[in-house]
N, C-alpha and C positions, 0 to 999 in steps of 0.2 A: 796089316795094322792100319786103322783108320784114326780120323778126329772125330770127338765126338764135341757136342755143344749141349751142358743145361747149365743152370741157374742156381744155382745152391750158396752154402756157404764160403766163402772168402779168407784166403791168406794174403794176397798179392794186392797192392792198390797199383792198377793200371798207369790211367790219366784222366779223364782228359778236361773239358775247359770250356769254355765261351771266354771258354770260359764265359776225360777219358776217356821217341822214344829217345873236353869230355872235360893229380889235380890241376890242379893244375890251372895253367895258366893260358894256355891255349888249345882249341879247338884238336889242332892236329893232336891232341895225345887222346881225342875222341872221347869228351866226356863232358857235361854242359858243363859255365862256368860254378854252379851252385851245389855241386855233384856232393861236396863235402859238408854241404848246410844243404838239403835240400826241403823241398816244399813239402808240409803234411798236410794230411786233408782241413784241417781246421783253418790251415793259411791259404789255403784256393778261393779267394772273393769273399772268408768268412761268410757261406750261402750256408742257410741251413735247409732240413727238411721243412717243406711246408707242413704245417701245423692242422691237424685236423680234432674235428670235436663229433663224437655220432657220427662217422664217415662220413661228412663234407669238411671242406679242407674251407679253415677259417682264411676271412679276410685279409689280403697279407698288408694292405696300406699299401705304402710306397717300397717295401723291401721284398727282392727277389727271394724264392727259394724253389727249391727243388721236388720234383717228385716220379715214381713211377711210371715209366708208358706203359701203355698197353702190350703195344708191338716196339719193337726194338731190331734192326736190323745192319750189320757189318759188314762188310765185304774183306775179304782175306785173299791174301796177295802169296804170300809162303810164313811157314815156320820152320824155324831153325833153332836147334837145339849143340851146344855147345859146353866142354870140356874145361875150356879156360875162357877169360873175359875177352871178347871180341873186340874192336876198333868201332867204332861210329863211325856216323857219315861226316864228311866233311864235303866246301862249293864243290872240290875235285873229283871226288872219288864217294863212290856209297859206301855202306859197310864193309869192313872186313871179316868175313868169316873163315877166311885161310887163317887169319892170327889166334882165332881163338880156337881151332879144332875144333870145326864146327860141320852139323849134317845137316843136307836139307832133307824135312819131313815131308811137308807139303809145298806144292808149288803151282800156280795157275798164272799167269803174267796179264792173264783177262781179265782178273779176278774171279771171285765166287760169293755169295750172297748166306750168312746162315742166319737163322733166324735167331734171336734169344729171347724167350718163353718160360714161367716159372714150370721147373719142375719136368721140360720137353730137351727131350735128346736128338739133337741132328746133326747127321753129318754133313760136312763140308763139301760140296759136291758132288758128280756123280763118279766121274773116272777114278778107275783106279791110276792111272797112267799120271795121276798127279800125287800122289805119295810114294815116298821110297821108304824102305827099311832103315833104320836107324841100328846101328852095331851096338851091342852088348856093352854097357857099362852105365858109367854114371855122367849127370850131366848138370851141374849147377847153375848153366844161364841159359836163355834162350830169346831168341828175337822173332818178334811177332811185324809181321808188314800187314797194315790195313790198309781201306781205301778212305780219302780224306772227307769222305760224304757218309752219313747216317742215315739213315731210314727210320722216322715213325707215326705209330700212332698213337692216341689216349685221346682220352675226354678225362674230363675236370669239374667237378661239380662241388661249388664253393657255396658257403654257409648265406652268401647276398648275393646281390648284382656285381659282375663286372663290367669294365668298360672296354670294348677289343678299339677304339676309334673310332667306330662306326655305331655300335649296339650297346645299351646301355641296361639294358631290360631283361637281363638271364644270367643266372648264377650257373648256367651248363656252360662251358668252354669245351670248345673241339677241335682236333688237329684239322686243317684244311691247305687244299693244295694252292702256293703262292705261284702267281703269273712270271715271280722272277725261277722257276724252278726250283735253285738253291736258296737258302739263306743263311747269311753266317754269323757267326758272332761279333765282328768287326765288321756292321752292315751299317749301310747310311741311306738306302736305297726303296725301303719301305715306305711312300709317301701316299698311294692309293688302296682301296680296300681289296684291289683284285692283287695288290703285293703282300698282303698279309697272310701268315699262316695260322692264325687262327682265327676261329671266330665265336662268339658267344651268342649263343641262339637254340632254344628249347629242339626246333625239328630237326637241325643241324645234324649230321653223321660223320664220326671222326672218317679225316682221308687220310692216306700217305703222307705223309710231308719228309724231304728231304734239307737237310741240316749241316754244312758244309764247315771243316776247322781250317781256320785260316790266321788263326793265331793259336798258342799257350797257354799266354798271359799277356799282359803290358807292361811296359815301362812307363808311364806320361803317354804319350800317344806313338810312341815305337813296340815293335814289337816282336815277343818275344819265338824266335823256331827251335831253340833248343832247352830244356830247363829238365833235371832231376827230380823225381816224387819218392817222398819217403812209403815204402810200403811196411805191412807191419814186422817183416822179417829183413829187409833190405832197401836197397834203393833202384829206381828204376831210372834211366835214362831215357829220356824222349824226346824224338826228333821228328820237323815238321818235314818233308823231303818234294823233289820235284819228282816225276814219272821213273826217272833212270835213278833215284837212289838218293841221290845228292842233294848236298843244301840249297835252300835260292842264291843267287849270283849275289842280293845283296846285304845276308847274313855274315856280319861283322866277327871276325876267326881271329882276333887279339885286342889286348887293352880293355879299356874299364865297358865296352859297351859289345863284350861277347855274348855269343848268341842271338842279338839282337837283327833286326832290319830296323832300319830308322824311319822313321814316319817320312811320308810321299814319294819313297822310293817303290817298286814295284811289289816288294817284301812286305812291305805293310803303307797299304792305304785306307780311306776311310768308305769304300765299297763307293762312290762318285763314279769311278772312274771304272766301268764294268768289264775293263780287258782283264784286269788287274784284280778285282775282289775277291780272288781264291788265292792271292797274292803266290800265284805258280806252284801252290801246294796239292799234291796231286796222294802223296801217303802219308802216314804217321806211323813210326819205327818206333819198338819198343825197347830195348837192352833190359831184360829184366835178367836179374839176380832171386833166384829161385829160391823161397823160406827153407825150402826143402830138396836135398837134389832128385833130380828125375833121374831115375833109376830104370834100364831099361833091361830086363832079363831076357831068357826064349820063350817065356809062357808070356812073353806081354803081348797085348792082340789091338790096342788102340791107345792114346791118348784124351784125356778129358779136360777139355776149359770149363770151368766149374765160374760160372759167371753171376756178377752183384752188379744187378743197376735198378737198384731202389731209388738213388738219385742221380740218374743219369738226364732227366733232364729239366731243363730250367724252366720256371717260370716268371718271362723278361719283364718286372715290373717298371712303368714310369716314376722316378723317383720325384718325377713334380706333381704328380694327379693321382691321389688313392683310388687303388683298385681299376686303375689303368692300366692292361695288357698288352705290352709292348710285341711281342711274338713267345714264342716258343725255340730253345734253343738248348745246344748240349751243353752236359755238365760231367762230370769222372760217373766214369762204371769201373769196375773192378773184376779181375780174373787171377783163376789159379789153373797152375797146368799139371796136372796128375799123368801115372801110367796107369794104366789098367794091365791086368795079367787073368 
């Protein structure tokens, strides 16, 4: 049995943010504080798709919005398929998947890289020695472990001129690789044009650029590692975690500011401070609640993520300079996890 990877239609809304893994009242019962109101896609930054007219994408002014990469690329850490609702992570301990009777399908602790491509099927790796059999039955949740960085590319060709800080004279925008490697959504650190990841420029050729989550959401200037997304059959849980599973040391587990990291603690800063600007976030845990249960027979021969990232990524407008291009940044994609037989 393998994973397979394309791009199709959508039941499940993932995450994620610049902003796409408990009721309670505290963390330990493993479920973010919002689990019972959780976020829709309409309430994620109200970002819309970017607007296009004759296939160039109108002017956006000073308001962000979303669009299409080209290239789009994950890294996948294990999935886990599960019987009953597992535990989340907490600072102590990572998930629990003995609580929910839970299998591991896939597993690499290096990670793996797959790509997401309209319409392109790939599998997850090469070894088999990294997937196991999953036992005969049915399975209503399952937990997906990414890695906290994205991969992509696109170009962007807008109805006028934009302006990246540097170029003002091209309505072509292209992904381009920043000096600082990563860049995240809670960045402060782009001040030269060799830290920017993009650039607006007719000869220009889209690069790689890497895209780092280091937050959810915000609160005011804390920030959020754990929060709920409503998908369209259920709710998903999602957690920001360190290397070995767990929460950062200073994601707040009671009272009115759970789930959070408070601004200038290591959990959430304002990227200044470069030990810190991945604020120790190393994966992103999904607890998803399946529209549908995954059903696994003896003719099943693979599993399929059936993936939506129409808007997965952002385009970071200056809300004080029209058509000022602040970077390039992620924004929710969307998956479904099918059997195949």
């Amino acid at each position: 049995m393998k994973l397979e990877i394309n791009l199709k239609s959508l039941t499940i809304l993932f995450l994620l943010t610049c902003i796409t893994l408990v009721g309670m009242s505290t963390i330990l019962e493993a479920r973010p504080a919002n689990h019972a109101d959780p976020i829709t896609r309409a309430d994620a930054g109200d970002l819309q798709p970017c607007s296009e007219t004759a296939g160039e994408l109108d002017l956006p002014g000073t308001t962000s919005c979303e669009v299409t990469p080209d290239t789009q690329i994950v890294t996948f850490f294990r999935l886990d398929v599960c019987k009953s609702e597992p535990t989340g992570p907490t600072r102590s301990t990572a998930a629990d998947l003995a609580s929910g009777d839970c299998f591991t399908f896939y597993r690499d602790d290096e990670g793996n890289d797959a790509r997401v491509v309209l319409n392109n099927v790939e599998r997850i790796g090469d070894s088999d020695e990294d997937y196991s059999q999953i036992p005969v039955g049915n399975y209503p949740f399952a937990i997906a472990t990414l890695g906290s960085v994205l991969k992509f590319t696109t170009t962007a060709t807008f109805a006028g001129n934009m302006n990246d800080g540097t170029n003002s004279d091209s309505a072509r925008c292209v992904t381009r690789v920043s000096s600082l490697t990563t860049t995240y959504g809670v960045e402060n650190r782009i001040n030269t044009e060799a830290e920017q990841n993009v650039i607006c420029d007719d000869s220009q050729v889209a690069s790689e650029i890497q895209v780092g989550i280091n937050t959810l959401t915000m609160s005011g200037n804390n920030c959020y590692h754990t929060r709920a997304y409503q998908s369209t059959n259920g709710v998903i849980d999602t957690y920001l975690t360190e290397a070995d599973g767990t929460l950062q040391d200073n994601v707040v587990e009671s009272g009115s500011n759970l789930g959070l990291a408070l601004s200038g603690t290591a959990g959430c800063t304002d990227g200044t401070v470069d030990a810190t600007i991945d604020h120790e976030i190393a994966r992103v845990v999904g607890v998803m609640e399946l529209g549908l249960p995954l059903v696994i027979t003896n003719n099943t021969t693979a599993l399929r993520m059936r993936f939506n990232n129409q808007r997965s990524l952002r385009v970071d407008i200056n809300t004080g300079t029209a058509n000022k291009f602040n970077k390039f940044d992620s924004a929710f994609f969307d998956f479904d996890l099918i059997a195949v037989d």
